[in-house]
C-alpha positions in Angstrom: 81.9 -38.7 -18.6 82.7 -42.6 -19.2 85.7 -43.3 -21.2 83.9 -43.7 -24.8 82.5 -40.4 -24.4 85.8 -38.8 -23.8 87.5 -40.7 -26.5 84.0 -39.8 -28.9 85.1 -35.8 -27.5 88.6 -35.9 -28.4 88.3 -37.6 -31.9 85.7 -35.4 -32.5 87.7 -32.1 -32.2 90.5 -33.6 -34.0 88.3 -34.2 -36.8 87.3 -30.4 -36.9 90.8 -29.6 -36.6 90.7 -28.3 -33.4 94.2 -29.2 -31.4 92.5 -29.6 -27.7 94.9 -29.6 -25.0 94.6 -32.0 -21.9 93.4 -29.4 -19.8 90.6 -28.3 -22.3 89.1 -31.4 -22.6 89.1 -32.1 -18.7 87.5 -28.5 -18.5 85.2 -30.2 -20.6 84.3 -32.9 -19.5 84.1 -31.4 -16.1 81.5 -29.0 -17.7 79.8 -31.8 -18.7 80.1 -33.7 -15.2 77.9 -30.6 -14.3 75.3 -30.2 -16.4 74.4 -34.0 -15.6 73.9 -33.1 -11.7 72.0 -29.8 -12.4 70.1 -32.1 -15.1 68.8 -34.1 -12.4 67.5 -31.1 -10.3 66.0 -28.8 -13.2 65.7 -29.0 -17.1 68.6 -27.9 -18.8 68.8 -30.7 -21.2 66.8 -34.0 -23.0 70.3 -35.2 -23.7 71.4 -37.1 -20.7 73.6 -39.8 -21.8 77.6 -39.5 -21.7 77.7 -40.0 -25.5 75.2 -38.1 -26.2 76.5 -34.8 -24.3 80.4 -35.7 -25.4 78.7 -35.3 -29.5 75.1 -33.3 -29.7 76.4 -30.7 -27.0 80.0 -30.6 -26.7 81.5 -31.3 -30.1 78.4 -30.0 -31.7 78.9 -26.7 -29.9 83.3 -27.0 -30.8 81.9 -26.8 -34.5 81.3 -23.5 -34.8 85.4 -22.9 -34.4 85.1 -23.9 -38.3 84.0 -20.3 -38.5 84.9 -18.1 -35.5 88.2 -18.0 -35.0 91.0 -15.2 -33.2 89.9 -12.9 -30.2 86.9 -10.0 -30.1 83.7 -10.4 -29.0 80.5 -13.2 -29.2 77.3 -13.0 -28.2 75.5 -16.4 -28.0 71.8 -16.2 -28.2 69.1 -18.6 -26.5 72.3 -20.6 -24.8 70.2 -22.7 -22.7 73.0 -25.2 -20.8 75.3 -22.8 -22.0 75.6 -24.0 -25.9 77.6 -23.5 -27.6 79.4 -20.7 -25.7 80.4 -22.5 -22.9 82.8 -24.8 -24.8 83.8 -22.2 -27.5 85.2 -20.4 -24.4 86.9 -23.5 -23.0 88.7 -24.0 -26.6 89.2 -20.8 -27.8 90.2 -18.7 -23.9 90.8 -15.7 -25.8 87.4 -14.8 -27.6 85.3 -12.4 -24.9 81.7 -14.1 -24.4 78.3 -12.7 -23.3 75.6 -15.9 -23.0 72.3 -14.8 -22.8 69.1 -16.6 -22.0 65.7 -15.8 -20.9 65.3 -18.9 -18.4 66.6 -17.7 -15.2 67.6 -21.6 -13.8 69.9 -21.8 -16.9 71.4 -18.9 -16.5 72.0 -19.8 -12.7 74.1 -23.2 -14.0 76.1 -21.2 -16.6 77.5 -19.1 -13.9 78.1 -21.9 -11.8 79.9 -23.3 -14.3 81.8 -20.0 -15.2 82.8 -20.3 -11.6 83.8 -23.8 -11.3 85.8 -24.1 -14.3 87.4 -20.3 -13.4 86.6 -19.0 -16.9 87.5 -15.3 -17.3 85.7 -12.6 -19.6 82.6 -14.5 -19.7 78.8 -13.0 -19.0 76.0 -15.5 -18.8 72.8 -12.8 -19.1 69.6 -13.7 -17.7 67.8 -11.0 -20.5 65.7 -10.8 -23.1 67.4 -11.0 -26.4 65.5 -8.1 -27.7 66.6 -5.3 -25.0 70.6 -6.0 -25.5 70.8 -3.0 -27.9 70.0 -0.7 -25.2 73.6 -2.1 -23.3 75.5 -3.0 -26.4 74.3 -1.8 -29.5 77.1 -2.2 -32.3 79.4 -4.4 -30.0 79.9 -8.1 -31.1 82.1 -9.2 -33.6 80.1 -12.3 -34.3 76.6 -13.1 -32.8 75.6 -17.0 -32.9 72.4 -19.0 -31.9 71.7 -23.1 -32.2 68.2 -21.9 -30.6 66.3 -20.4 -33.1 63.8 -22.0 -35.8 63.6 -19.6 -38.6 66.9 -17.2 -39.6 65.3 -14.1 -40.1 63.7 -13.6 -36.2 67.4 -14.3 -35.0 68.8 -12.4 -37.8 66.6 -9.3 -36.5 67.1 -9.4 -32.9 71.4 -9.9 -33.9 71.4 -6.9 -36.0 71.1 -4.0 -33.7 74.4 -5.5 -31.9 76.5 -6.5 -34.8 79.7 -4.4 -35.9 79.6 -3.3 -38.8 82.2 -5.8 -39.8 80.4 -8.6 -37.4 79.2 -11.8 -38.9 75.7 -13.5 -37.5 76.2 -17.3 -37.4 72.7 -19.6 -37.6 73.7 -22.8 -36.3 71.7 -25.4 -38.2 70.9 -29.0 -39.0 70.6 -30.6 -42.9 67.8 -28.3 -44.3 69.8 -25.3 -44.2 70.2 -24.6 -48.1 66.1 -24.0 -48.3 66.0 -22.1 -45.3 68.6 -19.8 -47.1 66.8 -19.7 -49.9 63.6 -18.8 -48.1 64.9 -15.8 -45.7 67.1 -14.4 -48.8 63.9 -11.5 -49.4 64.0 -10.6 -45.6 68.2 -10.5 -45.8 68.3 -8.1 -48.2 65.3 -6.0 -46.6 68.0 -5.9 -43.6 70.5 -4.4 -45.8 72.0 -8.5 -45.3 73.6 -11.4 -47.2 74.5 -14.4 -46.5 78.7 -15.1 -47.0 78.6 -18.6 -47.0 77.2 -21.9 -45.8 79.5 -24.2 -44.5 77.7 -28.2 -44.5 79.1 -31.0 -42.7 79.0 -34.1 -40.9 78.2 -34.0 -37.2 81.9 -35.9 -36.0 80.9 -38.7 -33.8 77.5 -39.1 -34.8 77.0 -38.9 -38.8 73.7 -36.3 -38.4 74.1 -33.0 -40.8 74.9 -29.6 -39.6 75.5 -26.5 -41.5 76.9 -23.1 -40.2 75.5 -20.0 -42.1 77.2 -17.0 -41.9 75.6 -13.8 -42.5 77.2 -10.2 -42.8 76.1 -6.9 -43.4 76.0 -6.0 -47.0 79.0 -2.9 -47.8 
């Protein structure tokens, strides 16, 4: 990436708190570096533009680290390019990742990436969401997703592979509060609630996100 969009990367993990070391944000932009010469052979992503990666992918993806934190296990659903569990992995080596996607070509550039940037304990899927609970039924400690439209069709297809003690987290942009409000019924049906919403300014680029976290119900 150009120097502004390294400078945009690293202000924008010290503005979630995050202390990146040199060697993360190489990884990252090297990650990054990547993407843009797969970009130009298949579709991974409409953001093409070294600012643009560095803020909407990269930091946007370093955001959820407001929420998971420590080791165990994620599952990131719909990961496309590898978002956001490429970079979670990059900044937080200890956390245990499987990426799953149903678009064979991205699933191809996450393991080339796995490879080139020699990450360890992490399992880009090319699978269906929907048939994980037959390998890992009950196995993540937090399941995540940036993909998804509406919360209760990701809630569902999390579920059967939460612990008990797991938390979903809905990645989401500025109309998160209604779309709360409006899968509250179906949350509950799921034996569900949601723990909190966390809102916030995209670092870097002033757009609203919001992280909702979702746990089972004791």
């Amino acid at each position: 990436m150009n120097l502004t969009a390294k400078e945009l990367l690293a202000a924008g993990a010290r503005e979630l708190g995050l202390q990146l070391s040199s060697a993360q944000l190489a990884s990252l932009d090297q990650f990054a570096e990547e993407l843009k010469k797969w970009n130009r052979k298949i579709n991974l992503t409409a953001i093409t533009d070294d600012a643009g990666i560095a803020v909407k992918h990269l930091v946007d993806s370093l955001s959820l680290l407001k929420v998971v934190q420590g080791g165990g296990r994620l599952l990131d659903i719909g990961s496309g390019g590898g978002f956001p569990g490429i970079p979670v992995k990059v900044a937080l080596p200890e956390l245990e990742i499987v990426s799953v996607d149903a678009v064979v070509k991205k699933i191809s550039f996450q393991k080339q990436a796995v490879r080139l940037l020699n990450l360890t304990n992490f399992t880009p899927l090319h699978v269906r969401a929907e048939t994980l609970a037959e390998d890992y039924a009950g196995s993540f400690d937090w399941v995540v997703s940036r993909a998804f439209s509406d919360i209760p069709s990701f809630v569902a297809m999390a579920l059967p592979v939460l612990k008990d003690s797991g938390r979903i987290v809905a990645m989401k942009g500025k109309n998160a509060a209604e779309e709360v409000a409006a899968a509250a019924g179906d949350l509950a049906r799921m034996g569900l609630k949601v723990e909190s919403v966390q809102e916030f300014t995209l670092p870097g680029s002033g757009d609203a996100r919001s992280l909702v976290v979702i746990a089972k119900e004791n």
